[in-house]
TORFI-607929 format. One record per residue (C-alpha): residue number from 1; x, y, z; residue in three letters. Coordinates in Angstrom, 1 decimal. Example, Ala and Ser with C-alpha at 12.3 -4.5 7.8 and 13.67 -1.06 7.14 Angstrom:
<rs>
> marba / c1 / c2 / c3 / zavo
> 1 / 12.3 / -4.5 / 7.8 / ALA
> 2 / 13.7 / -1.1 / 7.1 / SER
</rs>
This chain:
<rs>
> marba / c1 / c2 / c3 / zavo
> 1 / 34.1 / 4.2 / 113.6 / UNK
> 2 / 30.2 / 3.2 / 113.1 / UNK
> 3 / 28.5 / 4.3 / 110.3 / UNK
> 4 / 31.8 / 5.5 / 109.0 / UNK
> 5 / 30.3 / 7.3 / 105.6 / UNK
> 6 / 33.1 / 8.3 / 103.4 / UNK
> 7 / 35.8 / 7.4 / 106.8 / UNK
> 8 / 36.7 / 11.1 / 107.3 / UNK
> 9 / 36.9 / 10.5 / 111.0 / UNK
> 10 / 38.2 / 7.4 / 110.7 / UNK
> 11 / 41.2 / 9.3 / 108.2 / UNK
> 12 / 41.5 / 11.5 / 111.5 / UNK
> 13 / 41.8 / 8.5 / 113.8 / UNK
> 14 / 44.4 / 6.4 / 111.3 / UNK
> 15 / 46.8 / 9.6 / 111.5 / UNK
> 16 / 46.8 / 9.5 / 115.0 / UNK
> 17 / 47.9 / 5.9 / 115.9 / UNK
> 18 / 51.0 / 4.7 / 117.2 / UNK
> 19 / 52.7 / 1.9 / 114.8 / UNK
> 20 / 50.7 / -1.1 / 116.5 / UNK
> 21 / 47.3 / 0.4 / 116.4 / UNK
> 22 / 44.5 / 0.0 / 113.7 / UNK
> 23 / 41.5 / 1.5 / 113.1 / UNK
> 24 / 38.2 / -0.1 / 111.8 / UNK
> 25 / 35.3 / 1.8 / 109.6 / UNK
> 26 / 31.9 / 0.2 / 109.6 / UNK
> 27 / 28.9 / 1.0 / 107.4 / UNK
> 28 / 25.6 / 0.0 / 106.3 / UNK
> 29 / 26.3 / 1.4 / 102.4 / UNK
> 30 / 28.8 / -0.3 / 100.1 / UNK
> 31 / 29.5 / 2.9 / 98.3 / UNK
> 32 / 30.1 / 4.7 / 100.8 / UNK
> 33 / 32.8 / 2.1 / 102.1 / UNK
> 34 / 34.6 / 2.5 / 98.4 / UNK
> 35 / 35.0 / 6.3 / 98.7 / UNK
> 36 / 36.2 / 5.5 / 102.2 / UNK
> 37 / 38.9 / 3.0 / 101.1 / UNK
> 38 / 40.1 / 5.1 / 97.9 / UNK
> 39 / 40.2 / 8.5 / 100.3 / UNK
> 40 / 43.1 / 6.6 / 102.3 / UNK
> 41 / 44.5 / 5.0 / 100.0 / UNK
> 42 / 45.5 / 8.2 / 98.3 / UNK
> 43 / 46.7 / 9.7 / 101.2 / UNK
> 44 / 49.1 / 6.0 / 101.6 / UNK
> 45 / 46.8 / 5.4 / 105.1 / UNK
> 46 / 45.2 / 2.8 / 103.5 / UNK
> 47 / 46.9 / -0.1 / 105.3 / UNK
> 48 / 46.3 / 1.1 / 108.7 / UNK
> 49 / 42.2 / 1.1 / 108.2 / UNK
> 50 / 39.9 / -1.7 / 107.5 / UNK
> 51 / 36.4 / -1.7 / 106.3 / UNK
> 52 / 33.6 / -3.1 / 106.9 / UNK
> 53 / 29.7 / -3.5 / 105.4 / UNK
> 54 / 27.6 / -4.0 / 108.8 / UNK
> 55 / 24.8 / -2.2 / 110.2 / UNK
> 56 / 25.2 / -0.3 / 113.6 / UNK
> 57 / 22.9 / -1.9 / 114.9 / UNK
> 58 / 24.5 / -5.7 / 115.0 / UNK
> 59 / 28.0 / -5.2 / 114.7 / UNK
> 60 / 29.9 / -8.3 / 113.3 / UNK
> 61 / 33.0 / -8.3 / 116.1 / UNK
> 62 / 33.2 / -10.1 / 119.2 / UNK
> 63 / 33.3 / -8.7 / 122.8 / UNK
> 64 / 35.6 / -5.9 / 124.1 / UNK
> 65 / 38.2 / -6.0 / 121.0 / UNK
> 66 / 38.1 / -2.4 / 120.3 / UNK
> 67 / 39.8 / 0.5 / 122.5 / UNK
> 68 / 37.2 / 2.8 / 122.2 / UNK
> 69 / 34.4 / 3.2 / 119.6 / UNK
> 70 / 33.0 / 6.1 / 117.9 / UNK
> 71 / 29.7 / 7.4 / 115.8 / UNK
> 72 / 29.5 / 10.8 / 113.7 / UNK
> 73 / 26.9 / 12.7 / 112.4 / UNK
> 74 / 24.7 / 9.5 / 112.1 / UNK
> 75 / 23.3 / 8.8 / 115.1 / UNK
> 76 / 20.0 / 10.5 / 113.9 / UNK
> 77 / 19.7 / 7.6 / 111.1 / UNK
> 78 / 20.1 / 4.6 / 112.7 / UNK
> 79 / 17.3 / 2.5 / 113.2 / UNK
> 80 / 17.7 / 2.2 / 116.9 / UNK
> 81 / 20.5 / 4.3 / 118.9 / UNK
> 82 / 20.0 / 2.8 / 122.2 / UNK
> 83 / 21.2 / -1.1 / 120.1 / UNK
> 84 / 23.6 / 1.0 / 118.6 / UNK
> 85 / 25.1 / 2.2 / 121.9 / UNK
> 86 / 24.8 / -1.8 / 123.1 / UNK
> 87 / 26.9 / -2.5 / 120.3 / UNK
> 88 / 29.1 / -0.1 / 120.8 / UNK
> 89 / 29.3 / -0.7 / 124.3 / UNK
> 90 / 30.0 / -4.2 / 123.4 / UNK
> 91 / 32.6 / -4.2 / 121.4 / UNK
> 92 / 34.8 / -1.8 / 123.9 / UNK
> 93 / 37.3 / -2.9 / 126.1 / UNK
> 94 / 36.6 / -2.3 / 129.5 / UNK
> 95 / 38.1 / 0.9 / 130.5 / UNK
> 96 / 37.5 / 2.2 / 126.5 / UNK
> 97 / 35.6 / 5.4 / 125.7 / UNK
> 98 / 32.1 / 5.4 / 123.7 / UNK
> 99 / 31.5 / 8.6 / 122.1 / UNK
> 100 / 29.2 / 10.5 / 119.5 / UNK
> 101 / 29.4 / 13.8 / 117.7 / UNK
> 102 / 26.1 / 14.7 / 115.8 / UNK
> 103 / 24.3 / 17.4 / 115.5 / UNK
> 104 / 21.9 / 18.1 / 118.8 / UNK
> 105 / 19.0 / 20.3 / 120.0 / UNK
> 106 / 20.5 / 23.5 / 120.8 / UNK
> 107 / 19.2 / 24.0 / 124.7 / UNK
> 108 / 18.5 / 27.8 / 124.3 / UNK
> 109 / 14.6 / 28.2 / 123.0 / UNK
> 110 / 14.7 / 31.6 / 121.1 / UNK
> 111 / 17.8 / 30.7 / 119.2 / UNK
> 112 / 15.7 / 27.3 / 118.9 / UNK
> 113 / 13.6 / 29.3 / 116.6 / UNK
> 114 / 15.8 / 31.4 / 114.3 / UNK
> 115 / 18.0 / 27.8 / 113.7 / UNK
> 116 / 15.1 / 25.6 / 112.5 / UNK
> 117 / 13.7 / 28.7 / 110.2 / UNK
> 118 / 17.1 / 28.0 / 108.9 / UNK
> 119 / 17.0 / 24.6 / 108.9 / UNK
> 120 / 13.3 / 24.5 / 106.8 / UNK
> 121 / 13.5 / 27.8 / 104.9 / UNK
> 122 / 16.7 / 29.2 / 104.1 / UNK
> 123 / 19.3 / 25.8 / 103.9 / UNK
> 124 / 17.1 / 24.3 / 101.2 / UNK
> 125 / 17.0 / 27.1 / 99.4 / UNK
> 126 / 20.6 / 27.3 / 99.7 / UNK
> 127 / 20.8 / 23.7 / 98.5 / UNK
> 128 / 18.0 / 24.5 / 95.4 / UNK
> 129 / 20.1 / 27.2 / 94.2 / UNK
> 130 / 22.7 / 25.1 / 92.8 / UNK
> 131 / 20.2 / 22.3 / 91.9 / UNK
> 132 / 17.1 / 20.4 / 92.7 / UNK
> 133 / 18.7 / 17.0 / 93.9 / UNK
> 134 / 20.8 / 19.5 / 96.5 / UNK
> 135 / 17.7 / 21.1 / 97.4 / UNK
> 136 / 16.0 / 17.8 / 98.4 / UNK
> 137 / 19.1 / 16.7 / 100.2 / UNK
> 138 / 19.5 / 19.8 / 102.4 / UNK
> 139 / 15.7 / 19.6 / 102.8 / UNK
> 140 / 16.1 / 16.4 / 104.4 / UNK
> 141 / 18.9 / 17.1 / 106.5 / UNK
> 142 / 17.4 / 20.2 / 108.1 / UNK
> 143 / 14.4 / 17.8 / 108.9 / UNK
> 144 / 16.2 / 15.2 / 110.6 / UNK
> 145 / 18.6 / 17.6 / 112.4 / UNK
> 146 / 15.2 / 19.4 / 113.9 / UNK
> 147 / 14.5 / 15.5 / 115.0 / UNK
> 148 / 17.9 / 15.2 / 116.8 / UNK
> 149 / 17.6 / 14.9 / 120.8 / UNK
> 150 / 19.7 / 16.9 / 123.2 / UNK
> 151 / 23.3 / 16.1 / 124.4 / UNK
> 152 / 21.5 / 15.1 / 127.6 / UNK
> 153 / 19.5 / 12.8 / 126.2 / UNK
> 154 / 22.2 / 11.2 / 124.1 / UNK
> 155 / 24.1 / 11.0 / 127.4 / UNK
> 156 / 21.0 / 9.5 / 129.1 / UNK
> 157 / 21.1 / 6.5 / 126.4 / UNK
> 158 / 25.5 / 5.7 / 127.1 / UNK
> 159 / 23.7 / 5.3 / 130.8 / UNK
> 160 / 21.6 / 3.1 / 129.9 / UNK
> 161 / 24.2 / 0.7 / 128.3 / UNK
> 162 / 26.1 / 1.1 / 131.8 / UNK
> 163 / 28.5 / 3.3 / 130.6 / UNK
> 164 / 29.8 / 5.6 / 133.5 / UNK
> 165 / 30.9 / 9.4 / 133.4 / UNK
> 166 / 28.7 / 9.9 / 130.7 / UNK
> 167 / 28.8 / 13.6 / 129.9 / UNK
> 168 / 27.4 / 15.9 / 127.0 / UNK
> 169 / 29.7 / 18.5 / 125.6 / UNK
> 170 / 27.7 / 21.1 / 123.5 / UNK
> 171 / 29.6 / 23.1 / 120.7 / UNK
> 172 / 28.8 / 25.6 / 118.6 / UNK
> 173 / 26.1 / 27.3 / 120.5 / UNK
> 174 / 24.8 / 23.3 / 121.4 / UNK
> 175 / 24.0 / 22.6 / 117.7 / UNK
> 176 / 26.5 / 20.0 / 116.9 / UNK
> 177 / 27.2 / 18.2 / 121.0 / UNK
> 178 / 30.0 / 15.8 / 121.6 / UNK
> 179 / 28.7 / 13.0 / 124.0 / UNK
> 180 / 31.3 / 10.2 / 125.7 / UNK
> 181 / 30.6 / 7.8 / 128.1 / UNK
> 182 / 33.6 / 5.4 / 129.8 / UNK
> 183 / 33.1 / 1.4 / 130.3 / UNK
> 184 / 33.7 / 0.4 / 133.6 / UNK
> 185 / 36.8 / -2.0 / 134.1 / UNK
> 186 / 35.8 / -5.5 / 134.3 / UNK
> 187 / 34.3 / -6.8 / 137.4 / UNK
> 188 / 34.4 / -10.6 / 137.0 / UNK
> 189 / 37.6 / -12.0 / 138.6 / UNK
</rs>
């Protein structure tokens, strides 16, 4: 799970494996890895996640050794998505799904409008309502979720890394999109 955060979906991953399976967190922000590890370990999945402090960008694992590979609600602040997709891509098997969740440019242009007026007028306020530091953080949010690109587009970048079937799966009216792309099965023989 890239640019894990506090390993929430990572949590989600760990309770599904089977008895052999593990599950690795990765992320650019120590502290954020901490609240990750303590999180499990309260819940006693500790043992069946490891963490690690690596950017997205140059992941610290050699070729194909995961099953799949996943990135949530980050993609908009990495330095570069299309490395972090080459990464991804990488690291996973051949056969092994890529996919993102993160919040996307909703396709439909007059809801377009009412959304970002929420996203620069009324979630701030919102946030600044219970105190300044919230304010500036739901400021900033909004922002960079007006600066996400569409499921399409997101789909367009797994393509470029050679993933195939590569599809965009909007939800919630398209504002938050689920994007996968499958590597192809080895070729060399």
């Amino acid at each position: 799970d890239v640019a894990t955060g506090t390993g929430l979906l990572a949590a989600d991953f760990a309770r599904t494996l089977s008895g052999h399976g593990y599950v690795v967190g990765v992320d650019l922000t120590l502290s954020m890895l901490k609240t990750a590890r303590w999180r499990l370990h309260s819940k006693g999945m500790g043992q069946r996640v490891d963490w690690v402090l690596a950017r997205a960008e140059n992941l610290p694992f050699r070729d194909g050794c995961f099953g799949s590979s996943s990135i949530s609600l980050a993609l908009r602040n990495v330095s570069d998505a299309q490395r972090t997709f080459g990464e991804m891509s990488r690291t996973t098997s051949p056969g092994g799904i890529v996919i993102s969740l993160d919040f996307a440019r909703p396709p439909n242009r007059v809801f377009q409008v009412f959304y970002y007026d929420y996203l620069i007028g009324l979630f701030p306020l919102f946030g600044r309502m219970v105190s300044d530091s919230w304010g500036r953080t739901l400021s900033y949010l909004g922002r960079s979720i007006m600066r996400a690109r569409t499921g399409e587009q997101i789909a367009d970048l797994l393509r470029k890394e050679g993933l195939t079937e590569s599809r965009s799966v909007p939800l919630s009216a398209g504002i938050v999109c689920a994007v996968y792309g499958k590597k192809p099965q080895s070729t060399k023989t």
